[in-house]
ZAMARGU-4260 file (C-alpha; in steps of 0.2 Angstrom, whole numbers, plus 5000, padded with zeros to 4 digits):
<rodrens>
0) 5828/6555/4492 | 5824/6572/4482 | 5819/6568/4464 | 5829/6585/4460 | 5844/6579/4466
5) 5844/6562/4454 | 5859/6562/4439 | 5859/6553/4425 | 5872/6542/4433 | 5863/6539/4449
10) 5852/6528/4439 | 5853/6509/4431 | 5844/6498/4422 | 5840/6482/4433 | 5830/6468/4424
15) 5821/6482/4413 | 5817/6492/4428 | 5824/6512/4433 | 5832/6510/4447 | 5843/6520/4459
20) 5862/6514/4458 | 5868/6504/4472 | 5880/6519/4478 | 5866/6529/4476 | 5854/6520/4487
25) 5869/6519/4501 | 5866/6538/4502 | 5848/6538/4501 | 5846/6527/4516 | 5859/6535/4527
30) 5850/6552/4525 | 5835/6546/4529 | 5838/6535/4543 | 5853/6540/4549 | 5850/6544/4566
35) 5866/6540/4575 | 5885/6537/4567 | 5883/6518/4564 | 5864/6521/4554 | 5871/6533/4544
40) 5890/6523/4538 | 5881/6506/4538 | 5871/6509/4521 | 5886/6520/4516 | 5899/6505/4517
45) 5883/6493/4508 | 5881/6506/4495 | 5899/6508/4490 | 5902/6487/4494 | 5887/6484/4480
50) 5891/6495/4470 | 5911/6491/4467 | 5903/6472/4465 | 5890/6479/4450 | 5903/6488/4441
55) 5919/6478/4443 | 5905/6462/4433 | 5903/6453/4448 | 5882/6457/4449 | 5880/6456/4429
60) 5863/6467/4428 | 5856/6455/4414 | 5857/6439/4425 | 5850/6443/4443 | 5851/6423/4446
65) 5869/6425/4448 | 5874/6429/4467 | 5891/6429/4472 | 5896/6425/4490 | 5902/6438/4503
70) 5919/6432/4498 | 5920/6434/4484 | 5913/6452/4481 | 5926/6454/4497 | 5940/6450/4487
75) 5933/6462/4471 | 5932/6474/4483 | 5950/6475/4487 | 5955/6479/4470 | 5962/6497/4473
80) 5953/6503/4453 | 5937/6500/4457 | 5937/6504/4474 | 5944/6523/4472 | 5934/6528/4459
85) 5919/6523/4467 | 5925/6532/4483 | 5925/6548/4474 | 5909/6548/4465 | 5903/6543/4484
90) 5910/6561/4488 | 5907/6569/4473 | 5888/6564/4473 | 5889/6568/4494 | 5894/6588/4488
95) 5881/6586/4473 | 5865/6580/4483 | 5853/6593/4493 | 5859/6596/4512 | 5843/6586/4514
100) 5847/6573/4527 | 5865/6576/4528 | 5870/6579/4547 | 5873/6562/4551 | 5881/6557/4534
105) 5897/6571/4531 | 5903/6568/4549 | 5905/6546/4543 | 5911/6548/4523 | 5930/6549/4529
110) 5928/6531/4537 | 5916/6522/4524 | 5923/6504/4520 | 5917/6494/4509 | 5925/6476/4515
115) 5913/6475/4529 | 5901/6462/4526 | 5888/6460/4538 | 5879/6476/4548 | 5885/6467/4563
120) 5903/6470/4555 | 5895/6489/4550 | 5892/6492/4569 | 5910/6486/4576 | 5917/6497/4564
125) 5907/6513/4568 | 5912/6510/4588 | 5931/6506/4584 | 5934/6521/4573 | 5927/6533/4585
130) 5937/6526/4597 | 5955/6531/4602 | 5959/6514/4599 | 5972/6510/4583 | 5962/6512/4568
135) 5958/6494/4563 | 5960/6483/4545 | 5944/6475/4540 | 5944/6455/4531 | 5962/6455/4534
140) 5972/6439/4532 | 5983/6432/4544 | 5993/6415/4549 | 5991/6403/4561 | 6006/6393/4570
145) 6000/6378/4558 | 6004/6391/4544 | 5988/6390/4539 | 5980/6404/4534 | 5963/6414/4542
150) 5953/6429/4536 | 5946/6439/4552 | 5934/6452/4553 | 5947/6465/4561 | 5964/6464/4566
155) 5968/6480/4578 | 5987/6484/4578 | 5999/6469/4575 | 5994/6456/4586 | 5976/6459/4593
160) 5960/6452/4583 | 5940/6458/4582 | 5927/6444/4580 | 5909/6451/4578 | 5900/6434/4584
165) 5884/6436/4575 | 5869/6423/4571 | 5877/6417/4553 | 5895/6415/4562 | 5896/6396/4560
170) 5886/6395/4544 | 5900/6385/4536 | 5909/6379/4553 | 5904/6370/4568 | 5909/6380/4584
175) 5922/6366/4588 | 5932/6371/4570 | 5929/6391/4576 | 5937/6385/4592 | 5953/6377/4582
180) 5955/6391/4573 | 5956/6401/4586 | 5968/6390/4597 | 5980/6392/4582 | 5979/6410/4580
185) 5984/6413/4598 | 5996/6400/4598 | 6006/6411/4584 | 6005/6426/4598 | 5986/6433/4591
190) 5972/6439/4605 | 5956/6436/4599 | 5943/6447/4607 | 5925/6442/4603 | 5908/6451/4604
195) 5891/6451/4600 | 5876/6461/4595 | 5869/6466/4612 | 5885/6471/4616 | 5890/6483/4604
200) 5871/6490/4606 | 5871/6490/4624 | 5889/6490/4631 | 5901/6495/4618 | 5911/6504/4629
205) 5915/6488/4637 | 5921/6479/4622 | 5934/6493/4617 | 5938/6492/4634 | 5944/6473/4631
210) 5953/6478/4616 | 5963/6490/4624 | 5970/6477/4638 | 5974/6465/4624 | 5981/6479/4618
215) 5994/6482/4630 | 5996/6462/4635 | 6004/6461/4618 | 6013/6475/4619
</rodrens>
């Protein structure tokens, strides 16, 4: 961060304290450490997911007890309001900012999203929109043949689903329910493709390349 570069708005009250803004703090981060596309969109996507969830009330700044779950900031964060206006003080405070930092963070403002909600998620995303592949919806909903209705991390075109399989996954589920739910998405004609950390570090190429067969098998 360049102290020179700080506005008024760049800065809130937390708990008595001066602090940077979330969305702020988003762009701090990615032009220092961004090194690479996913290190400088990751913090991007947090900065402007935080800071949708501070203005919209969600995060009160007098009650710091108060921690709402990644769905529920998720579903704030879909409000179209909120969303755009934070978007374009994310631009307007990219044009207002030193070049400081900036070579990996202009190239990755166009594909910022703020649903994502894990950097697992943050590094799927930054592999799938640099790809030729279909551009992907984040969080989307989507119904099983039971009719019952699933939330998954990205759904590529109509029919063909993205799981990023990280260590919080099963959190609220047992791998037998992950299994159930998956059985009924591909029973109502889904393809669920599944991968993991070392993949997308190590072998991402691969992983697109089984996005791209589903794909086509669902024509």
């Amino acid at each position: 961060m360049v102290a020179s570069d700080l506005a008024p708005q760049d800065v809130i009250d937390w708990d008595g304290l001066p602090v940077t803004s979330p969305l702020r703090t988003g762009l701090d981060i990615a032009r220092r450490h961004g090194r690479s596309r996913a290190s400088a969109l990751v913090p991007l996507c947090g900065g402007v997911r935080m800071e949708i969830a501070l203005r919209s009330g969600l995060i009160p700044l007098e009650s710091l007890q108060m921690r709402p779950t990644a769905q529920e900031v998720t579903e704030r964060v879909r409000s179209p309001e909120f969303r755009r206006r934070v978007m374009v003080d994310l631009w307007e405070m990219a044009h207002r900012v030193s070049a400081h930092g900036m070579r990996w963070t202009w190239p990755v403002l166009p594909d910022v999203e703020p649903l994502l909600e894990t950097v697992l998620e943050g590094l799927a995303w930054a592999h799938l929109t640099e790809s030729a592949l279909p551009r992907p919806c984040a969080q989307e909903w989507v119904h099983g043949a039971s009719g019952r209705r699933y939330r998954v991390d990205f759904l590529i075109g109509d029919r063909v689903i993205l799981e990023a399989d990280g260590a919080v996954k099963y959190a609220h589920q047992t791998p037998w329910q992950e299994k159930q739910r998956q059985s009924d998405l591909e029973a109502a004609g889904y393809w669920v493709v599944r991968c993991t950390w070392e993949e997308l570090i190590h072998r991402p190429h691969e992983v697109l390349a089984r996005i791209a067969r589903a794909l086509i098998r669902c024509g």
